[in-house]
C-alpha positions as CSV (number, residue, x, y, z in Angstrom):
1,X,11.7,-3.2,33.0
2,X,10.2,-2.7,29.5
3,X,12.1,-0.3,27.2
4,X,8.6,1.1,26.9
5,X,9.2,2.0,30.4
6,X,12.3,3.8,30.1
7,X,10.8,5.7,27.4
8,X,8.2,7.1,30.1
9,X,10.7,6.9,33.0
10,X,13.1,9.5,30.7
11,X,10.1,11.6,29.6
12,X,8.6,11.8,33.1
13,X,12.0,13.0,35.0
14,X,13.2,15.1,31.9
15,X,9.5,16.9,30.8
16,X,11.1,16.0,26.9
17,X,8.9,14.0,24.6
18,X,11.1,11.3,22.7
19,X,10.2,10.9,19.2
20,X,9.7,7.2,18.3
21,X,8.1,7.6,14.6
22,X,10.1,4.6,13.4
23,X,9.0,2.5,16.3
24,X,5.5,3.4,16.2
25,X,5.0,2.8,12.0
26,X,6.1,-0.9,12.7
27,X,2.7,-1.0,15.1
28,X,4.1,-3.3,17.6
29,X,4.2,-3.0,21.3
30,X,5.4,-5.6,24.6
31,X,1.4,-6.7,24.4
32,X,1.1,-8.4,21.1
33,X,2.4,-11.7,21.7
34,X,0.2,-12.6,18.7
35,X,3.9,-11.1,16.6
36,X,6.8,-13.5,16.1
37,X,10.0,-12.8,17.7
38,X,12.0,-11.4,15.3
39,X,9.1,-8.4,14.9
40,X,9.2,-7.9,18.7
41,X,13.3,-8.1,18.5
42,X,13.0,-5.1,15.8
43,X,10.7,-2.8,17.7
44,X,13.0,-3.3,20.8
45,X,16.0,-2.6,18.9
46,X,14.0,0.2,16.8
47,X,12.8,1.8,19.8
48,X,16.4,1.8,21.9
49,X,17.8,3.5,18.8
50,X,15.3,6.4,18.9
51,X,15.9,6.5,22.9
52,X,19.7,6.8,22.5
53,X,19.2,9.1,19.5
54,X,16.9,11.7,21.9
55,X,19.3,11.3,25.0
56,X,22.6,11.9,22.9
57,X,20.7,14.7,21.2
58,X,20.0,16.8,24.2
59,X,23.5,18.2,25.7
60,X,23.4,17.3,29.5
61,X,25.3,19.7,31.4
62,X,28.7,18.8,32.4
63,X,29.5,17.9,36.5
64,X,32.7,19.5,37.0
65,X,34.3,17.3,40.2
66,X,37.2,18.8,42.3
67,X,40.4,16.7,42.8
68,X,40.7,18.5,46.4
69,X,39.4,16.7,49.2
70,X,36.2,17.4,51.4
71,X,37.0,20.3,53.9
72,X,34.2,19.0,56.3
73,X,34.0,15.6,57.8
74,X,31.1,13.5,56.6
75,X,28.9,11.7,59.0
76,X,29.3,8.0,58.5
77,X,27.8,5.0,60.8
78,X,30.2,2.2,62.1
């Protein structure tokens, strides 16, 4: 999967644009393959920082678990 992908993946499921201004000044995407690898190695870098940057950004709400056990049975297939 492209990072690209996540990008659209997150955006899709969360309804949150993710700003990649960094990412999209170095004018680079998975398609040129005309760009040497160090370029491509920057955007991918460049872009995964922006990603992280958004996710860590936006507060998920916390998933409080309880140490008790189950009080019904689960159904479970031998």
């Amino acid at each position: 999967m492209l990072m690209i992908h996540i990008k659209k993946y997150y955006e899709g499921i969360t309804a949150e644009e993710i700003e990649t201004v960094v990412y999209n000044s170095l004018e680079i995407s998975p398609v040129h393959i005309h760009k040497d690898k160090k370029a491509h190695k920057d955007a991918l870098l460049t872009l995964g920082e922006e990603i992280v940057t958004h996710i860590h950004g936006h507060k998920m709400p916390v998933v409080n678990y309880s140490q008790e056990p189950a009080t019904q049975k689960v159904a479970a297939e031998h």
